[in-house]
N, C-alpha and C positions, 0 to 999 in steps of 0.2 A: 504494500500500500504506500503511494507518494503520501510526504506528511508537509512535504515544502517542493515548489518548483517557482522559480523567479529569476530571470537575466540583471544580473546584478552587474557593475564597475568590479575593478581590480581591487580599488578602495573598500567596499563595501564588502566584499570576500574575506578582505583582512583588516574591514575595521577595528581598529582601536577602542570603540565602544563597544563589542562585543567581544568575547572571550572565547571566541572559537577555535579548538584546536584539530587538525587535520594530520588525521595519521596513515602512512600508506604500508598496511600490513603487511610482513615478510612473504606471502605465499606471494605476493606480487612481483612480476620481473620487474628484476634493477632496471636503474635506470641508462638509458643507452641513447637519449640524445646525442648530434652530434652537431658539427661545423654547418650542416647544409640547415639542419631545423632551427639552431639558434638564429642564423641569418636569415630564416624567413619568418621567424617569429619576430626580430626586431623590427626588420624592412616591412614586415606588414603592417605594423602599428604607424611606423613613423610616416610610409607614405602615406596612408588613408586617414581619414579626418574622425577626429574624435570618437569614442564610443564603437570600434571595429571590434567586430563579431569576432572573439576569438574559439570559439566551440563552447563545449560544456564539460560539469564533472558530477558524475553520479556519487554517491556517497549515503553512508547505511549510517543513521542517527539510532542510537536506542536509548538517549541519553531523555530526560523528563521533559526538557526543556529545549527546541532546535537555538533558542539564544543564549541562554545562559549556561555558562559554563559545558560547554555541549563539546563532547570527541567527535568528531565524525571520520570515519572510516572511510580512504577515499579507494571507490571500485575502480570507477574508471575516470581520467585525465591526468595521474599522476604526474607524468614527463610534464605536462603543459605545467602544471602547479607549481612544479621542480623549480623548470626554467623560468616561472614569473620572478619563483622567491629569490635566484639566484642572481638573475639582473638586478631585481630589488635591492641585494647587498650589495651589489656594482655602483651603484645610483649613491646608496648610502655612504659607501667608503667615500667617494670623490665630494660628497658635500660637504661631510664629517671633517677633511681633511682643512677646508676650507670656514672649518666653523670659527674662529676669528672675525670673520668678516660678515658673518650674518648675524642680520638685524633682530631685534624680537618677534615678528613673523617666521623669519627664515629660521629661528630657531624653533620655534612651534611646528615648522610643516616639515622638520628635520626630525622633531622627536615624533608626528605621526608616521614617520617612513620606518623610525623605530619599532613603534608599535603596531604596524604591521608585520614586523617579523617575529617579536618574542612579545609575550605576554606576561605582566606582573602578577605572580601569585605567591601568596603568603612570604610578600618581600622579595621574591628572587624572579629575575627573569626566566623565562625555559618558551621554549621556539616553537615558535606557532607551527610550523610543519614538524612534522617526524615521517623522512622520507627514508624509503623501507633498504633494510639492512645487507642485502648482499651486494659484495665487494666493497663494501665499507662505506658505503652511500651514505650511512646515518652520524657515522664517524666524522668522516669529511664534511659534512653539511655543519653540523654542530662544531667543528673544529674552525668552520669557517666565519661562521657568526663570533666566535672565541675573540679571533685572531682581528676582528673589526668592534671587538669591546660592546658586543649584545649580548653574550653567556659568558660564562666566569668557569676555568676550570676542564677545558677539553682542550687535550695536548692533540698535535696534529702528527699524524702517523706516520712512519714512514710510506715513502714513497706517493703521498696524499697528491702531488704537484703533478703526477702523472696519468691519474685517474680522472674518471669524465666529472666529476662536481666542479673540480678545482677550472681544469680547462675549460668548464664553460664562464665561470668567472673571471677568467684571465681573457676568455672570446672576447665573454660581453663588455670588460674592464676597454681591453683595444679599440670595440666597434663605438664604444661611447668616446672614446680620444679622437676618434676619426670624423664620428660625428659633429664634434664641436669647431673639431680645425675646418671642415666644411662650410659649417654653418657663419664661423666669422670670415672665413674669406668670403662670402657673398655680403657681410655686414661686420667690419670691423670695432662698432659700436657697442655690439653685443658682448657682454663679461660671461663669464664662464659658468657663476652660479645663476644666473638667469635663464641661459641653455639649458644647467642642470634640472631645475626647480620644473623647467616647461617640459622635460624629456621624461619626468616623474607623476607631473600633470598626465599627459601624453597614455603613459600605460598603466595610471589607473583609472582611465577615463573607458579603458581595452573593455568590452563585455564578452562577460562569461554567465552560462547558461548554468544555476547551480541547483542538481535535481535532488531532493533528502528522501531516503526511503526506510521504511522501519527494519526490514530484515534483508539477508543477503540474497534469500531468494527472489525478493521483490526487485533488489536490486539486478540480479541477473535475469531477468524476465525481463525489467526493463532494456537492460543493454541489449539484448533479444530483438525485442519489438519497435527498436532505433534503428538497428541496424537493418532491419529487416522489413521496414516499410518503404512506401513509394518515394521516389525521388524529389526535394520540390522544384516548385519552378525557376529557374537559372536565369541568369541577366539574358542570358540569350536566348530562351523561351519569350520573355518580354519583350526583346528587341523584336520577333519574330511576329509575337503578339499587334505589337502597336502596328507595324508592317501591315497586315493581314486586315487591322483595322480601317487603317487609312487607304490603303488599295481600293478597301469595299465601297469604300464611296463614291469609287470610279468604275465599278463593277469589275475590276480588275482584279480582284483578289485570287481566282484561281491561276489566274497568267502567274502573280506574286509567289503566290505557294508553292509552284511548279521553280522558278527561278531559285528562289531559298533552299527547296530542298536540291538545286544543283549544285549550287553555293553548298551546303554541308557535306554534299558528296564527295567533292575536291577535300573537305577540313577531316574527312571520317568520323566516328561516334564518340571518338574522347571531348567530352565537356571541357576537360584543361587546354586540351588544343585549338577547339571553335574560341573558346575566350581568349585567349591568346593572343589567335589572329586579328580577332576584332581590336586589339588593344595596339598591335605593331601596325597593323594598316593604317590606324589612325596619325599614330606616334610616328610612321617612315615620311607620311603624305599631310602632316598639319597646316603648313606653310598654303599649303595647296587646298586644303580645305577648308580653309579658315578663308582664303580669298572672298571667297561672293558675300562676307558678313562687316565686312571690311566697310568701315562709315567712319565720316569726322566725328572725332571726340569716342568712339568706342575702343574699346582694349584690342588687343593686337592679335589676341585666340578667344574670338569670341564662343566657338564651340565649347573651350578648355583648354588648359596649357598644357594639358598630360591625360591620357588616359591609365587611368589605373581603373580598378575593379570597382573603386567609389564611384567612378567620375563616367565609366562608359556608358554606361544608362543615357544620363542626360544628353552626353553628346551625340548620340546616334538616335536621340529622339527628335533631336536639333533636323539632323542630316533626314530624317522620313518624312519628317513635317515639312521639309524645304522643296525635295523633288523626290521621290521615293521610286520612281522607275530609273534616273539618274544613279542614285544611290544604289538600287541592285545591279545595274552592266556593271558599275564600277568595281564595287565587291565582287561579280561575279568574277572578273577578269584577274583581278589579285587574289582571288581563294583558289586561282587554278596557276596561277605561278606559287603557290603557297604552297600547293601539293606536291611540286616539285622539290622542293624543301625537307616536306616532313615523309615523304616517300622514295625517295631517292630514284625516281622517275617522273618522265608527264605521261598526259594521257596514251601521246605515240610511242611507250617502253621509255627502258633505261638509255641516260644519256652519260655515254660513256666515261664522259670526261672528267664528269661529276659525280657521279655514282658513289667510288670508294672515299673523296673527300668529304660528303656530305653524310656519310655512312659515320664516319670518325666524328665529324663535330655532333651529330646526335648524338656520339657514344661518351663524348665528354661533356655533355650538357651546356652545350654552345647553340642552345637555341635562342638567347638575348641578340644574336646577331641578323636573324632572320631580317629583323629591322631594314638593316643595311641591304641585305641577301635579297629581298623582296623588291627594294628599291631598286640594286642594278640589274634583277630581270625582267622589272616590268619595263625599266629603261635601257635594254640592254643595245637594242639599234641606234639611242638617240645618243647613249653614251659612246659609240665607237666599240664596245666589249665582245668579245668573242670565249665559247667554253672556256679556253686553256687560260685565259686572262681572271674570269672567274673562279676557275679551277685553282690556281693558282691564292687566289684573296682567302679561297675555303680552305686549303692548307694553312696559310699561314693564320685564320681566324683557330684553326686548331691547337696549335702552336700558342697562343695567344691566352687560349682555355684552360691546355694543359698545366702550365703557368698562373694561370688566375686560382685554378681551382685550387692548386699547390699551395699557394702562398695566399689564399683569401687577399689577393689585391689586383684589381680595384673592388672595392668594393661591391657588393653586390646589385644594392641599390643606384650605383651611379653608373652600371652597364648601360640601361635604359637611354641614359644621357650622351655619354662616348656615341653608339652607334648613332642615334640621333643628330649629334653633332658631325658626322663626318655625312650623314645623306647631306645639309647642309653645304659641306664644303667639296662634296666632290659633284655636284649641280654643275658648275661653269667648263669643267677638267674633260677630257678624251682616253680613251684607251688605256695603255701603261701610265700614262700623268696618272690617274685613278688606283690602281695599284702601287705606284708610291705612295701616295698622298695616306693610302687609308697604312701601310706598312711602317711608317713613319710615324704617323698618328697611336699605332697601336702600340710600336715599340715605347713611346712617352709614357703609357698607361699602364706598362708593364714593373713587375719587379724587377730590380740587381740578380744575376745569376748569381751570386753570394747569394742573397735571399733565397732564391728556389733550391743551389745544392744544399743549404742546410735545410728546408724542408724536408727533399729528399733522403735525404741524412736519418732522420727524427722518426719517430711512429707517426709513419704515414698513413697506415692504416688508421688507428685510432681517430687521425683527424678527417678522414676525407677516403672512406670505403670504395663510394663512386671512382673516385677519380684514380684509387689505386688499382684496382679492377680492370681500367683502361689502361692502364701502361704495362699489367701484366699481359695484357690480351693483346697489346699495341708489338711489343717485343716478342712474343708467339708471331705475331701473323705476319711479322718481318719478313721470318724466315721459311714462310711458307712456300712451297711448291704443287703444279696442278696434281703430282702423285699426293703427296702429302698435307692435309688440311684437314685441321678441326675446327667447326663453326664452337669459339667459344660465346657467342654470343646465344646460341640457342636454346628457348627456354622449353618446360613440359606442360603439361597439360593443365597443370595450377599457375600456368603463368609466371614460373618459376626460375631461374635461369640452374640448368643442368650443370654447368659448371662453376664452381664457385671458387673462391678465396680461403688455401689453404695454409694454414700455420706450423709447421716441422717443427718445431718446438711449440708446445701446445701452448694456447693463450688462456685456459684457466685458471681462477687460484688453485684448484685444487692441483697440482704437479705430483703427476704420476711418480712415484719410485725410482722406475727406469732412469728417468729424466734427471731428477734428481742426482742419483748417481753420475749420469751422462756428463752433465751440463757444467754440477757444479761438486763434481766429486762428492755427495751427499754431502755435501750443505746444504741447510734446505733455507736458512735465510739470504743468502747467498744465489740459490737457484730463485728467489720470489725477486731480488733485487737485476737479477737476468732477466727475469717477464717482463717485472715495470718498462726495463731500459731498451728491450731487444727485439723482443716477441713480436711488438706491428713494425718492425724498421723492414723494408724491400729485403735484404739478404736472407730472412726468416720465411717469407712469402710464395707461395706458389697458386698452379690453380690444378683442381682436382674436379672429376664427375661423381669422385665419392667420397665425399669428405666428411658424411657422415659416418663413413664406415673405418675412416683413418682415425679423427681428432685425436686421441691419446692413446696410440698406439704407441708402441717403441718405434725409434727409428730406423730399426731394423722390419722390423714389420710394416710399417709404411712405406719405405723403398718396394719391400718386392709382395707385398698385397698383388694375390687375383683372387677372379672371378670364379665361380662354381665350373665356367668354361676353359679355366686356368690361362684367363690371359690377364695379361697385368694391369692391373686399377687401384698401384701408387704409384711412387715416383719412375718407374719403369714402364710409364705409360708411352714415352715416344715425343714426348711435349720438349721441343728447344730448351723451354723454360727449365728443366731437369738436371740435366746434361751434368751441372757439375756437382748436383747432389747424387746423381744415384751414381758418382765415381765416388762418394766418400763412405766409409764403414763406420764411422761416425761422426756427433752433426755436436759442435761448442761452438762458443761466443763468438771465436776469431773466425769459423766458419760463414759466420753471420754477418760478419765485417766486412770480409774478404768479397762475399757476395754482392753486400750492400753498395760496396765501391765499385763494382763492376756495373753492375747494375745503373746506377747514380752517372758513373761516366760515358755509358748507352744513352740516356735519356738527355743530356747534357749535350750531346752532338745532335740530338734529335730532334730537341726541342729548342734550340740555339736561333735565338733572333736577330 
């Protein structure tokens, strides 16, 4: 039975005036945020306007009272809860440090930011979350609050700096230094705790849907019948809607419906991909769009200056309401160079030139460039551009990703703006002029190769799974031949990818025996200080089709693993990737090193701007 359901602020979740404490019970998985959810957990707040919909969190009350002094048990949104609280202390350190200078307001909205994290009872603070215990989640949370003078009395563990709590407070510590240096280069004016105080505003302004249930069955019934009902209706169901609408007044509605669903045809059935489109189409062509509204004394994008997820609605209500048969040829003709894109053909088959470069930036999540990508093929005659000239831009936007993703720089959020700015400056330009212009432009936005080899360096895994994934698959299909080829990209029937990311030296805490011996001559504190340091670095890393059947095997045993058909499914699988593990009879540190350097110096030639 629901006893409470209400979309409340971030504030309101951890008011101060109420004394609610949120426990996420051990049977729950740890937590496993990473690099890619913390950055769209912040970029999603910061870009959309006040009170954005961050989801919801179920949660089992049996307590007398849902306000007072009430535990709640949280079933489901843990990670999100995690990650508010953990910014929260990001937000907090940086004001804290600065409390000299705040006034008697700022010190008030400085001790609410406190009291949303620990709660005063019988004199002592203790932390409004208790985020659930395996691999030290609860340690490091409470160690963290410690060490920012909100709990008294929790020493930090070792190896605390390398586990996910810490690194997302170091994420979100960075992505808020980046923020503000941003934010005063567009307005030198603005001081630091003013930024701060607005970026605090900002995500507890975020809503969250918070559902209270008396028992756990109720609560898994619920999470059941969430997940398990109809879809609702999507900015682009609406867009379609008003469409459909305004058509009808011209009896043209069925001409409209027909065209639309051409238009989706070209986009396919992902809802993340139709919204997408509609957001780059607008953002590649604004300049151009925004012409015909263009009057003395009006602002300069009268549609909008951005499409984000807030803002596409109104604009494309703008554009249906202005000429709606205008507005579908044009979407019509850019959702079918779109598909070019996200298919790695057009309608006449694959275009060979493009093919395997477009195949790579999908695989490294370099679809913020579509932007641009859209731009030079819808103008690809008027620019002078031919395949191998674009071919060429798609490599090097690869290149560009592989580097981005590595190193979280540029930021996430200011992709959107780069690509945008270069369809701007590459308008006037021809041919190869265009291909410098945008190679030139990208290398500016790039990190130091100091920067990226010591990412490479570092658990790279732990930070950026995705992008590790690519460069082990990237260094496989190097050295591929038409004899020899495994599709490591292909997935099973759950939509699964069959091949995945394997670790030779196991990334649990619990370290099998074997290992132990192996690794660190049975030290076994010793062997836990190898995981922290080694375990997700490239040299440790492989890819397997069975790595449920490897994980903590010996490393004898995972070398020459088969099948019931006695063909080999470990490391004597046939994969380049192997090669110099299944020459070694056993697998330590400096094994790890040695690889990790080789590896790092592959990738360093590869990805060299």
């Amino acid at each position: 039975m629901i006893k409470y359901t209400e979309p409340n602020n971030i504030a309101q979740i951890f008011s101060n005036e109420k004394s609610i404490l949120y426990n996420i019970p051990k049977y729950q998985r740890e937590y496993t945020w990473g690099q890619k959810e913390w950055g769209l957990l912040f970029n999603d707040v910061i870009e959309n306007d006040k009170g954005y919909f961050l989801g919801s969190i179920i949660c089992v009350d049996d307590s007398v009272s849902a306000w007072s002094d009430a535990i709640l048990e949280v079933i489901d949104g843990q990670q999100r809860l995690t990650s508010i609280s953990i910014l929260l202390i990001a937000l907090y350190n940086k004001l804290n440090k600065k409390k000299s200078q705040l006034d008697e307001d700022g010190l008030t909205d400085l001790n609410n930011i406190k009291r949303e994290l620990v709660v005063k009872r019988n004199g002592k603070n203790i932390s409004r979350l208790k985020p659930q215990v395996q691999n030290n989640n609860r340690d490091d949370y409470f160690s963290l609050l410690c060490e920012n003078d909100l709990l008294l009395d929790h020493e930090k563990k070792n190896n605390a700096s390398n586990r996910r709590i810490y690194r997302a407070y170091y994420y979100f510590s960075n992505l808020i230094d980046k923020y503000i240096e941003e934010v005063q280069k567009d307005d030198s004016n603005l001081n630091e705790i003013d930024i701060l105080f607005e970026l605090v505003n900002k995500f507890n302004s975020a809503i969250l849907v918070s559902i209270q249930v008396e028992t756990h069955k109720d609560a898994y019934m619920l999470f059941e019948s969430l997940n398990n009902r109809g879809v609702p209706l999507s900015a682009i169901d609406l867009i379609k809607n008003l469409l459909i609408s305004v058509s009808d007044d011209d009896g043209k509605s069925d001409d409209a419906y027909s065209k639309w669903k051409k238009i989706l045809s070209y986009l396919g059935e992902d809802y993340s991909v139709q919204e997408r489109f509609f957001r780059q189409f607008y953002n590649a062509y604004r300049d151009e769009l925004n012409e015909p509204y263009k009057a003395e004394g009006k602002v300069k994008y009268a549609l909008g200056y951005l499409a984000t997820k807030s803002t596409i609605l109104d604009i494309y209500e703008k554009l249906i309401k202005t000429d709606y048969e205008k507005f579908l040829n044009r979407v019509e003709k850019e959702a079918r160079n779109y598909s070019i894109l996200i298919n790695n053909a057009s309608e006449d088959g694959i275009i060979e030139e493009l093919a395997q470069p477009l195949f790579n930036l999908d695989k490294i999540q370099g679809a913020p460039s579509y932007i641009l990508l859209l731009y030079l093929l819808s103008k690809k005659a008027e620019l002078n551009l031919n395949n191998k000239i674009i071919a060429n831009i798609i490599n090097y936007l690869t290149k560009f990703f592989v580097r981005r993703n590595i190193t979280d720089y540029p930021n996430t959020r200011n992709l959107t703006k780069i690509f945008m700015d270069l369809v701007a400056l590459i308008k006037d330009k021809k041919g190869t002029e265009i291909y410098d212009l945008i190679i030139n432009n990208l290398k500016a936005n790039s990190s130091s190769d100091e920067i990226f080899e010591a990412k490479l360096k570092g658990s790279i895994y732990l930070d950026n799974p995705d992008a590790t994934r690519f460069l082990l698959c990237y260094y496989e299909d190097k050295f591929k031949t038409n004899e020899i080829y495994t599709n490591l990209w292909s997935r099973d029937s759950s939509n699964k990818y069959v091949w995945t990311i394997e670790h030779i030296f196991p990334e649990g805490e619990n370290i099998p025996v074997e290992w132990v011996n192996m690794i660190a001559n049975g030290n076994k504190a010793m062997a836990v200080e190898y995981l922290n340091n080694y375990a997700h670095t490239l040299g440790n890393l492989t890819i397997t089709g069975y790595n449920q059947n490897l994980s903590n095997l010996s490393f004898e045993k995972k070398k020459n693993r088969v099948n019931k058909d006695g063909n080999y499914i470990g490391y004597r699988n046939g994969l380049k990737l192997n090669e110099d593990i299944v020459s070694k009879d056993s697998w330590h540190i400096e094994d790890i090193k040695e690889r990790t350097n080789k590896l790092v110096d592959f990738f360093m030639k590869e990805f060299e701007l």
